[in-house]
ROVO-552905 format. One record per residue: x, y, z of N, C-alpha, C in turn. Coordinates in pm, whole numbers, plus 50000, padded with zeros to 5 digits. Each point is the difference from the previous one (the first is absolute). Layout:
BEGIN
[marke [X, Y, Z], [X, Y, Z], [X, Y, Z]]
...
REM end
This chain:
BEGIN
[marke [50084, 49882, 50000], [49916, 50118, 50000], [50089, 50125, 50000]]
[marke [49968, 50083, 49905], [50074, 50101, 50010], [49994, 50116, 50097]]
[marke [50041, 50102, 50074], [50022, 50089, 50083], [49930, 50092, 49977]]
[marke [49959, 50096, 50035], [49886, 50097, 49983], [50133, 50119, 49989]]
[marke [49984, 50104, 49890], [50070, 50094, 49979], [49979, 50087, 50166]]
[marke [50153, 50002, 50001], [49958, 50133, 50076], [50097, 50159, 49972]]
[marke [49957, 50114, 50049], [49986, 50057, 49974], [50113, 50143, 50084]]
[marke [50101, 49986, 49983], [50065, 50150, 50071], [49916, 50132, 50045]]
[marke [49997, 50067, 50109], [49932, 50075, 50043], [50014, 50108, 49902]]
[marke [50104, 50043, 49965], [50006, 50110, 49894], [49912, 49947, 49883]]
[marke [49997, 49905, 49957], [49903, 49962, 49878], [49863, 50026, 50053]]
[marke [49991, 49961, 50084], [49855, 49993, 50086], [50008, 50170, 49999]]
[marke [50042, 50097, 50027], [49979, 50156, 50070], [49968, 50037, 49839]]
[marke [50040, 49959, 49874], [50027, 50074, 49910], [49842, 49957, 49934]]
[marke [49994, 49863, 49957], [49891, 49929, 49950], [49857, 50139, 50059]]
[marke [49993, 49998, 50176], [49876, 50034, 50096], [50047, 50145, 49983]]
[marke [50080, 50040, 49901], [49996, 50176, 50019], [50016, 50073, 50148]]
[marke [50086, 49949, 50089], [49987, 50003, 50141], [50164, 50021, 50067]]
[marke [49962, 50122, 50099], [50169, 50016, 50060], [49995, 49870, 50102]]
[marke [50137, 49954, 50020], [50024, 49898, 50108], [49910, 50078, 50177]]
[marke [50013, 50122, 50017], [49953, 50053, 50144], [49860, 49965, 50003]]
[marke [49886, 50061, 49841], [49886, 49964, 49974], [49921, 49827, 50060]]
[marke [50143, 49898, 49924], [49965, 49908, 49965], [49999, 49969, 50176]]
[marke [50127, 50022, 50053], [50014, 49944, 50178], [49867, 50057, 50071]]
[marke [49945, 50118, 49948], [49881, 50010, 50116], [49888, 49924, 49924]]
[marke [49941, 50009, 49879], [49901, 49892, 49951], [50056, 49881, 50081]]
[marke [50126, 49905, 50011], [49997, 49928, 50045], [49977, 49992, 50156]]
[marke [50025, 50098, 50092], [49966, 49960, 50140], [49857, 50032, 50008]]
[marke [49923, 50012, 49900], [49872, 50039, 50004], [49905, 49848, 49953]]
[marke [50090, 49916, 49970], [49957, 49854, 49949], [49945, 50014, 49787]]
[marke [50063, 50098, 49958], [49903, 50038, 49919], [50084, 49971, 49876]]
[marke [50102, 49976, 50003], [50113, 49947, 49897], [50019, 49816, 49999]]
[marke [50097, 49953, 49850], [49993, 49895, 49977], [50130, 49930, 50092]]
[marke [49985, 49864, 50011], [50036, 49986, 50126], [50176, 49979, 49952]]
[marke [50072, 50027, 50102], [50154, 49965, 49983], [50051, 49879, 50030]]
[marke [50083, 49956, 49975], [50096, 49914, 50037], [50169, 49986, 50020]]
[marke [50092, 50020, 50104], [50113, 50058, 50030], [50080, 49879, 49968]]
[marke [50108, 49991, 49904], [50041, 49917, 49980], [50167, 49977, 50098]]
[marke [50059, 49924, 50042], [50081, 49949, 50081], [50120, 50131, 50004]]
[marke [50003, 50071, 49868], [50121, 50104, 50027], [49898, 50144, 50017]]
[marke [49892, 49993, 50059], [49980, 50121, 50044], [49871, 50058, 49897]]
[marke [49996, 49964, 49851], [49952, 50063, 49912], [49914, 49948, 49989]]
[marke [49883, 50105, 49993], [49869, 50016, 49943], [49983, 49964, 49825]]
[marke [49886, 49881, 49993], [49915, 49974, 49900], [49876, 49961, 50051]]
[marke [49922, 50003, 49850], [49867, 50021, 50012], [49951, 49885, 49869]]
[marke [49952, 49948, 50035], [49936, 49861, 49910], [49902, 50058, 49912]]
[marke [50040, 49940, 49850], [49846, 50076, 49893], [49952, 49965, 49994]]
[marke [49919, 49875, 50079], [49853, 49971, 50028], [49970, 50099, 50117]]
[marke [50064, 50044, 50116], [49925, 50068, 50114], [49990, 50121, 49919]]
[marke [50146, 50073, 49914], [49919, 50127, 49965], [49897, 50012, 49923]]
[marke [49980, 49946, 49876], [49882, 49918, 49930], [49869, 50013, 50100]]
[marke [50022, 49925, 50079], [49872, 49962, 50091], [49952, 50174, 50083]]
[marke [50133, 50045, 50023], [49937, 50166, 50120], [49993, 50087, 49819]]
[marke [50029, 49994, 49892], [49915, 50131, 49901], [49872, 49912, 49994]]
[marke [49964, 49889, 50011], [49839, 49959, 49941], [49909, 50046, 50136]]
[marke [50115, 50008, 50117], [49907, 50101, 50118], [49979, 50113, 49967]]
[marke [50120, 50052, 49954], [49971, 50167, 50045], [49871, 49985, 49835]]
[marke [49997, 49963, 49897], [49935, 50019, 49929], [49850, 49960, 50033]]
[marke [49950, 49922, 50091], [49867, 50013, 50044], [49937, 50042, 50107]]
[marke [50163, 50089, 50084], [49959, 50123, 50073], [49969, 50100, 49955]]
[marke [50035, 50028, 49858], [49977, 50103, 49906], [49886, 50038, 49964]]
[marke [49946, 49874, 49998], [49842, 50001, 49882], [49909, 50025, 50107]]
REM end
C-alpha cells in the first residue's frame, strides 16, 4: 500500500493563501487541518486531511 503524500508546511501556507502566525491561531482554535511532527522536529500535513478540512471550510461557506 502506498503512503499518503504528505505535505511540507510551507506547501500547505502557500496552497491555503495563509501566513504561518494566521495558520498557528486557526490551529489552537481546532479549525485547521491536522499536523503531524515528524521525528526531526518538522511539520507535515497529509493530502487527504488537507483535502478533507477545504471540503469543510467549503460547506461552511454555503
Amino acid at each position: 500500500m502506498a503512503q499518503a503524500k504528505k505535505l511540507k508546511l510551507a506547501e500547505v501556507l502557500e496552497e491555503i493563501g495563509m501566513s504561518r502566525a494566521a495558520f498557528y491561531r486557526m490551529r489552537a482554535r481546532g479549525q485547521a487541518p491536522k499536523l503531524s511532527k515528524l521525528p526531526n522536529g518538522q511539520l507535515r500535513v497529509s493530502r487527504a486531511d488537507l483535502d478533507a478540512w477545504w471540503k469543510t471550510c467549503e460547506q461552511n461557506a454555503a
